[in-house]
N, C-alpha and C positions, 0 to 999 in steps of 0.2 A: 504494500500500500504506500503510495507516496503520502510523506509527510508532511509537503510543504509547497511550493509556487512560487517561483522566483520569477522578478520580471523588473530587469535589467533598462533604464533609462538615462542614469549619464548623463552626456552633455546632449543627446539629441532632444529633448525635451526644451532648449535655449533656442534650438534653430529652426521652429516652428514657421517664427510670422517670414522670415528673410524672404522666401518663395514667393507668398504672399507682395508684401510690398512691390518685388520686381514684375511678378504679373499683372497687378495693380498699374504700376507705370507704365508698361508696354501698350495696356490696354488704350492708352491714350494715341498712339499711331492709326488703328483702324477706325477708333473712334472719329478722329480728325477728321483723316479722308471719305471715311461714308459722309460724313455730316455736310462736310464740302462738295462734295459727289454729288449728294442730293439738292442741296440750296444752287447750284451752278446748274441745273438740267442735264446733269448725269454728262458731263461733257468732260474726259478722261483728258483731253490734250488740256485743258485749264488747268486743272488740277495739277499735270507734270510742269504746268509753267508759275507754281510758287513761288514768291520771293524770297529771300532770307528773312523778310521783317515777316511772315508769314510764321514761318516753321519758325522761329525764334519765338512767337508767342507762343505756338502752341507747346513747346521746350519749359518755357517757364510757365506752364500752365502744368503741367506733367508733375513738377519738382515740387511748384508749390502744393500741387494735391499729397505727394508725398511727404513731404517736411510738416504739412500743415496733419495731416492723418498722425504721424509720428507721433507729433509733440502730443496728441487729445490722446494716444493709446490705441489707436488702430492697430499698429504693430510694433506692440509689446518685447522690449529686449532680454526683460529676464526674469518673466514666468511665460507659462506657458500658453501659445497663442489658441485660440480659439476664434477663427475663422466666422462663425454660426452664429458666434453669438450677437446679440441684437445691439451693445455699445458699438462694437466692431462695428456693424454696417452700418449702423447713423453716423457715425465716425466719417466712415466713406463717401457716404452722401454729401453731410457738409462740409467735407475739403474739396470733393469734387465743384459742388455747387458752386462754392467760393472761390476754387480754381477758374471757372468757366465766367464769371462774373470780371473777375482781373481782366480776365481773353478779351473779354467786351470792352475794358475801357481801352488795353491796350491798343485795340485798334481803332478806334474812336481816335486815339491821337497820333495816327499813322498821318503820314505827310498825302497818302495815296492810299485812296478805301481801295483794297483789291478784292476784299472778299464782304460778305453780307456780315453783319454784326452779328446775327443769330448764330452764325456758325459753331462761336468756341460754349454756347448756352447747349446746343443741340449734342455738341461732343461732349460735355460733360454727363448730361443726361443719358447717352448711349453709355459712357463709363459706369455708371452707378448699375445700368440694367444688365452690362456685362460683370462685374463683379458680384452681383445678385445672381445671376445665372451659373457661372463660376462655383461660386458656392454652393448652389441649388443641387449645381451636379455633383458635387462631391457628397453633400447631404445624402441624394439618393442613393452613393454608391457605398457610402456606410453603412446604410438602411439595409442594402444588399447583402452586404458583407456579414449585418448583425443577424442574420437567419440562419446562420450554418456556425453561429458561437451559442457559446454555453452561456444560456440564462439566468443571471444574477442579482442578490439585493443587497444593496449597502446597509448596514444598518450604522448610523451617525451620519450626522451633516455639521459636526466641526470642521475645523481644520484639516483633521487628517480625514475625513471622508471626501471632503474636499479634493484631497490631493490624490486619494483613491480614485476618486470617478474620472479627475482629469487627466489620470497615467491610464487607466484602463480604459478610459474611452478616445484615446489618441489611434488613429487606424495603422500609426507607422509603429506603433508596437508588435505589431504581429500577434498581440496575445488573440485567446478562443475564450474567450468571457464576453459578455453582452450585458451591461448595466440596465436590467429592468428597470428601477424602481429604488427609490432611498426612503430609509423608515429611521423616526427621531423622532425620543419621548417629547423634547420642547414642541410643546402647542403653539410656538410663535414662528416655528419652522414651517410648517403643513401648510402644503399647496405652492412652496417656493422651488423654483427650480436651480439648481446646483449643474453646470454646463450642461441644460439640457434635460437633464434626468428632475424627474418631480418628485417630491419628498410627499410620499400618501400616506401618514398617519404613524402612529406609535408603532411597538412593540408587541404591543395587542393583537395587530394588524397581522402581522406574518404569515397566518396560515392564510388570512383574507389574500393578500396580495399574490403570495407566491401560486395560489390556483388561479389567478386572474392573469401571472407575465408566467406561467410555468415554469417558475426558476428551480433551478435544481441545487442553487448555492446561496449560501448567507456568508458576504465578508463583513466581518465585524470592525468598524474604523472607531473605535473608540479609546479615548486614551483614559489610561489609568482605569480600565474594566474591571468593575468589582465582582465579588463573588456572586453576590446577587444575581444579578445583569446575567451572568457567565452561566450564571445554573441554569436561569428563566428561559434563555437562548439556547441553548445546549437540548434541553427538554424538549422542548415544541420543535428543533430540527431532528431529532430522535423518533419523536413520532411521527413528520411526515418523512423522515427519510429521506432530509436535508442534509447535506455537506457545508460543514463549517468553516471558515477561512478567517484568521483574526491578523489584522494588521499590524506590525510591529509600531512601537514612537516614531516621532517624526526625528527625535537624536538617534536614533538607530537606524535610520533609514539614511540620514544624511552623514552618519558613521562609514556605514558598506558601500553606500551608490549605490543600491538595489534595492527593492520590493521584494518583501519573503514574505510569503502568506504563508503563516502555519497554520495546517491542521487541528482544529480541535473538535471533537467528537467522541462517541460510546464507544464506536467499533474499537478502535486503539489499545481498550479496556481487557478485551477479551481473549489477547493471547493470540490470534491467528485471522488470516484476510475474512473479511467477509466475504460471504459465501453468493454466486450467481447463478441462478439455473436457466433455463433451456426456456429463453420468455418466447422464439418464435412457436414452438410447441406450444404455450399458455394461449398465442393471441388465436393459435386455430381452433382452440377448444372455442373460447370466447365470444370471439366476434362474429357478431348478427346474432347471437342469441339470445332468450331470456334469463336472466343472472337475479337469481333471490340471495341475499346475504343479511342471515339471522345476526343476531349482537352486534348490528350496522355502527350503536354509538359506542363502542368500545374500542381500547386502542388495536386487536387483529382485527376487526371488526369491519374498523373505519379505512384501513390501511389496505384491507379484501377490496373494500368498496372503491378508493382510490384508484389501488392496480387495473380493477378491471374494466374501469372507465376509460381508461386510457385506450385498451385493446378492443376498443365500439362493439360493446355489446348492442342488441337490438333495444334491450330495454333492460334496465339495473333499478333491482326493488332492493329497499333498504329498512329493515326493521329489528325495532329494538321495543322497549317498555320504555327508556329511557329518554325523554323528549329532547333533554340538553345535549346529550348526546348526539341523537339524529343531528340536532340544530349545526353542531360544530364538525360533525363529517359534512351536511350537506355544505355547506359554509367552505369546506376546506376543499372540497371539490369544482363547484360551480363559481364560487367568487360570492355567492351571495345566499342568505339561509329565508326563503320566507316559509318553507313548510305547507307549502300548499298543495303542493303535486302529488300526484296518487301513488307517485314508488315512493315516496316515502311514508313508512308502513308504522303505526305506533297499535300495537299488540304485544300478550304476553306470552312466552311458547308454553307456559302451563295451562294455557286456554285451549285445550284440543279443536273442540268444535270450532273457535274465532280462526285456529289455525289452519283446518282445513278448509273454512271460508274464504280465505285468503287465498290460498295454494289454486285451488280453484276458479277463482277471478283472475290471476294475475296467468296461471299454467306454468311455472319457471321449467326452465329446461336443465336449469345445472342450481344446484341448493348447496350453498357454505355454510353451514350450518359452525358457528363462531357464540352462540351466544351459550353462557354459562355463570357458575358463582365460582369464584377461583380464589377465595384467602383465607387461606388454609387454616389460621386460626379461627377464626368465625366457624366453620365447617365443623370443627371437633367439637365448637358448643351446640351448634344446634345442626346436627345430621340429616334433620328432615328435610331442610333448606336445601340441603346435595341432592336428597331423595326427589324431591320437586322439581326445582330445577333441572339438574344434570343428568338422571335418568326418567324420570317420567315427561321433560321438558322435550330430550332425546327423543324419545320413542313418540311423542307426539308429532314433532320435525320429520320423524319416517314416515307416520303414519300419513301424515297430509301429502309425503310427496309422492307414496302410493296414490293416493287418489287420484294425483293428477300425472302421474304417469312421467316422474321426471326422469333425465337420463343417467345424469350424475349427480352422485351425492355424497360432499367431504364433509366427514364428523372432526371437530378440532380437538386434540386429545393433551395430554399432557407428559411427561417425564414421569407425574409420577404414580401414574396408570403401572408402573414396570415395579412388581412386587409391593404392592401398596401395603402402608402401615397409615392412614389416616382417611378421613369420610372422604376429604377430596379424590385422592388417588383412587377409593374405595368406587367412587362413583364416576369418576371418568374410565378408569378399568369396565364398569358393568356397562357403559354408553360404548364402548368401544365393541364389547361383546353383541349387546343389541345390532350395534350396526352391522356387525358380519352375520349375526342371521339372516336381516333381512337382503343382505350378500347373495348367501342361498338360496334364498326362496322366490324375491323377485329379480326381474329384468333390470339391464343397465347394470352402473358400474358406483359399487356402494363403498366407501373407504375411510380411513379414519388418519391423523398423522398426529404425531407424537414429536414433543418435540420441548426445550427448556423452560427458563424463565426467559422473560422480554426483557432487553434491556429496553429503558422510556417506558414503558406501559403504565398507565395507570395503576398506585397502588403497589407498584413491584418495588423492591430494596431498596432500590436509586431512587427514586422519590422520597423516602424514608433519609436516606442518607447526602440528599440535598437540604432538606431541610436542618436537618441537623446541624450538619455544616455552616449552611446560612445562620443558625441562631448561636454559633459559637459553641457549640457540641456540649456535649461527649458525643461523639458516635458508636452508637450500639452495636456489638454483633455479638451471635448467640453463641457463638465457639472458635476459638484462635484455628482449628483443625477443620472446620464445615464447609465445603465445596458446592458447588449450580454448574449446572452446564446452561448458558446462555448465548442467544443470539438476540439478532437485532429485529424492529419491525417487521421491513422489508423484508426479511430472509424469513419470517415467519409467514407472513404470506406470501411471497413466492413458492414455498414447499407446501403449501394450503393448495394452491394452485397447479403445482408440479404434481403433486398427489391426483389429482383430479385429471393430469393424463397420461402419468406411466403406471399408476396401480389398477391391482384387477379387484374384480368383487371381491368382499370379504376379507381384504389386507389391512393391515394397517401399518403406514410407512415411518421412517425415523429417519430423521438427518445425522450425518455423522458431524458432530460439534465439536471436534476434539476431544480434549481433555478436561473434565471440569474442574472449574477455578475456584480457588481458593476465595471466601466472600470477604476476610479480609483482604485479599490485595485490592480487589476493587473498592472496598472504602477509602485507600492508599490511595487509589489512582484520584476516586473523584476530590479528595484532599487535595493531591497536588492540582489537577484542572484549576479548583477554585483558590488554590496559593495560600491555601491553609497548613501547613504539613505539621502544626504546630499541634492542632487539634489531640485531646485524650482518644481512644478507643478504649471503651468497655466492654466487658465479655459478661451475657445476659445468659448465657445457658441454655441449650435445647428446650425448645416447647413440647406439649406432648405431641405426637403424628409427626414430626421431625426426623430425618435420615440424617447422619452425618456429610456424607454424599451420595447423592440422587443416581438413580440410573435408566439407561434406555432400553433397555432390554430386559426381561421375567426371565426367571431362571425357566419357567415354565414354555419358554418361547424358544424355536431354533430359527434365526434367521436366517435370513439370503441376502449375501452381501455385495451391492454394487452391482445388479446383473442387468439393470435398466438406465440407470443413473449413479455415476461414482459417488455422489457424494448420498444418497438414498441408500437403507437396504429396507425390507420386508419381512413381517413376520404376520404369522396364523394365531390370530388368539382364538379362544376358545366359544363358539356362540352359543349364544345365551338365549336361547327356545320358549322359555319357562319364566315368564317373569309376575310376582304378584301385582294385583291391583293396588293394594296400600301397603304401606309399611308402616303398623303403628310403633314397631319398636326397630326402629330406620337403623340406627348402630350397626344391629347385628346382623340386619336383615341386609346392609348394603358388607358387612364383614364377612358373610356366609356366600353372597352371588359374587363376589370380586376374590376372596382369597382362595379358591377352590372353583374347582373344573365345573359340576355339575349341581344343578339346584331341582328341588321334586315338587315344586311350584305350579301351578296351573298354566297352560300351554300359551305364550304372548304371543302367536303368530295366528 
């Protein structure tokens, strides 16, 4: 993974306007002679028969447009020029103007009128529409140029954001970045433009803007970034799957002579590249189809919803229980949240019947099935919450997508589905099972994937250990020795998605994640990100349903490793035929169908 973006400017950044000014001045030759060309009845032998008191004004008409442009800042000797901008060309016009106005007295006091007085008025006027044009055209061909670079937001409009947008928005940089858009908490900023680029609102704004300019980058030009800030930022590029880029001081920049954008981000965190799968396969599943995505406002959820917008589905239904939720996926998607559209779905999946109502009006063709309860301590007090949700929740999402006859169908599983000791694990283990029966028994292609904690998600460590941090710690962790295997977002739904077209019925898929990581070093890490290194850590001790480290595989399980996808492999859980209608005593009842092969339950299919 690169670390970092260098982008080398030097003395070319000084020798901006010089071109400028000299094609400025030249422009006063064709200017001259059309104008003379014209006012003479287009009569070319007049024209070659100029005097020297002729071309001598129009000479001093030239210089003074230059001299007089100079001195106001037309062309700027040492920052950098900006051609576009709107001083520059009033600049131009009124030295021009005032050049062509001299022209007129000068020959006014010619011994011998040879030419019309309008003349040096009319070439001025051609000057100003030629370096309006001039410019026009380079404009466009930047315009051109910005469609094949990479779409980016500033965030700051000091000084140094300043000097961000004007080194990266120069075209003789060569750089592949494209300044969408500048974001800055000062309210006296918004709505100004910075060479060009318009500052649209706070911090706030991020997820709004970046699905309105598709930016795929956030450079952070802020000096002396506090932790705060750093966390706030960090978070919200985490969940959509931004790339971060932080600008060094502007003594550090005028130290080196160069621009180094560092890196700063989750992925980094986790020990090994972030992982990219096979998205031409995802966009054939996708596109022109119907796409339902249950737990739409949650962070897989919303990040499902994202991806597969992209890949033009025919229609993307998005449902949650969750209103705020919906509000800020649709929000991060479309550029704007009113909630009124009919895929945006607000139902709960413990409501069977509303859920088969739905399945039914909408018909989806492929169901991501993303929504669930997932914290784990909540889970071990109250069971029945897993029991409701996570498998009765499950088996309702099947059952509606029998009804309507869909094709594919990916259950979101978890880590710690692989030998479970807790309700959660207890109950994504049985939803995992359900799904491979209904593998067996109907058509299409039923599947489930397994997979770590999120780093950014809602709710997970990192958010726990942001906070902390920001309020000056302690930071908590539950054992100097307790390991996660994590991944990011994106790579969470992409293997949501990858699952949906190399698995067969009745699988259920597992990314190989490496090694899992110590949760102390990632409190380390987000320590140093936020320049804390100073911070205590506490050691809180295993909660109960706690593993020391997590695993991806059941002992109960013999995979298939890599036969489809290297970084996938596949395993056969056990289905689960037999499931009761209640569970009044949910504990056992989810301990008895998840820890052991077979249950003597009344027949669920």
């Amino acid at each position: 993974m690169e670390d970092n973006v260098t982008v080398h400017f030097e003395k070319r950044r000084r020798e901006g306007s010089v071109p400028w000014a000299f094609a400025d001045l030249l422009l006063w030759v064709p200017a001259g002679l059309l104008a003379t060309w014209v006012r003479l009845d287009f009569t070319v032998l007049v024209i070659s028969g100029l005097t020297s008191w002729v071309i001598s004004t129009f000479l001093i008409m030239a210089v003074l447009h230059l001299l007089m442009g100079s001195l106001l800042g037309a062309y700027p000797p040492k920052t950098r020029f900006d051609p576009l901008g709107r001083q520059s060309l009033g600049v131009i016009a009124l030295s021009a103007t005032v050049a062509g106005i001299v022209g007129v007295v000068i020959l006014s006091a010619a011994p011998v009128v040879e030419l019309p007085r309008s003349v040096p008025l009319i070439s001025a006027l051609l000057v100003i529409l030629g370096a309006f044009l001039l410019r026009t055209a380079l404009l466009a061909w930047n315009t051109y140029q910005l469609h094949s670079r990479e779409p980016v937001i500033v965030i700051g409009a000091g000084l140094l954001g300043r000097h961000i947008i004007a080194e990266l928005g120069d075209p003789q940089l060569g750089n592949d970045m494209a300044i969408k858009a500048v974001l800055d908490d000062n309210p006296r900023m918004h709505g100004a433009r910075l060479h060009g680029v318009k500052v649209r609102g706070g911090l706030d704004q991020i997820s709004e803007v970046a699905a309105q300019t598709g930016a795929t980058t956030l450079i952070v030009a802020i000096n002396g970034l506090g932790p705060t800030v750093k966390s706030k930022i960090t978070a919200v590029a985490a969940e959509l799957g931004l790339k971060v880029l932080v600008v060094p001081t502007m003594e550090e920049i005028n130290r080196i002579g160069s621009l180094e954008l560092q890196e700063l981000d989750l992925t980094s965190l986790m020990g090994r590249d972030q992982i990219v799968l096979d998205e031409d396969s995802i966009s054939g599943l996708i596109r022109g189809r119907r796409v339902l995505v249950t737990g739409a406002g949650g962070s897989i959820g919303s990040e499902l919803a994202r991806q597969i917008h992209k890949y033009g589905p025919s229609e993307l239904i998005m449902l949650d229980r969750d209103e705020g939720g919906l509000h800020h996926t649709q929000l991060s998607i479309y550029g704007h949240a009113m909630l009124d559209s009919k895929n945006i779905v607000l139902a709960d999946i413990r409501d069977a019947a509303r859920l088969k109502e739905i399945f039914l009006e909408c018909r989806p063709e492929v169901v991501l099935h993303a929504a669930a309860l997932k914290h784990q301590p909540l889970l071990e007090m109250y069971p029945q919450e897993a029991w409701l949700t996570n498998v009765e929740g499950t088996r309702n999402v099947l059952d509606a997508s029998v009804a309507c006859r869909t094709e594919v169908v990916v259950n979101v599983s978890t880590d710690k589905a692989a030998n479970p000791v807790c309700a959660l694990g207890d109950s994504k283990r049985i939803a995992e099972r359900i799904t491979a029966a209904y593998g067996a028994e109907y058509p299409g292609t039923w599947v489930s994937v397994r997979f770590g904690n999120v780093l950014g998600s809602r709710g997970s460590v990192i958010e726990t250990f942001r906070r902390q941090i920001e309020t000056g710690g302690p930071v908590t962790v539950t054992h100097p020795e307790v390991r996660r295997y994590f991944m990011t977002i994106p790579e969470a739904a992409q293997l949501v998605l990858q699952a949906a077209v190399v698995g067969e019925s009745g699988e259920t898929l597992v990314l190989d994640m490496g090694s899992p990581m110590p949760i102390v070093e990632l409190a380390q890490g987000l320590m140093k990100i936020a320049g804390r290194d100073d911070l205590e850590i506490v050691y809180t001790g295993l909660r109960p349903g706690e593993k020391m480290s997590e695993e991806l595989l059941d002992d109960r399980e013999d995979p298939i490793r890599a036969d489809r996808h290297p970084m996938i492999s596949e395993v056969r859980v056990e289905p689960l035929t037999q499931l009761p209608d209640c569970a009044p005593d949910a504990n056992n009842t989810l301990r008895a169908l998840a820890r052991t092969a077979h249950s003597e339950e009344p027949s669920l299919l």
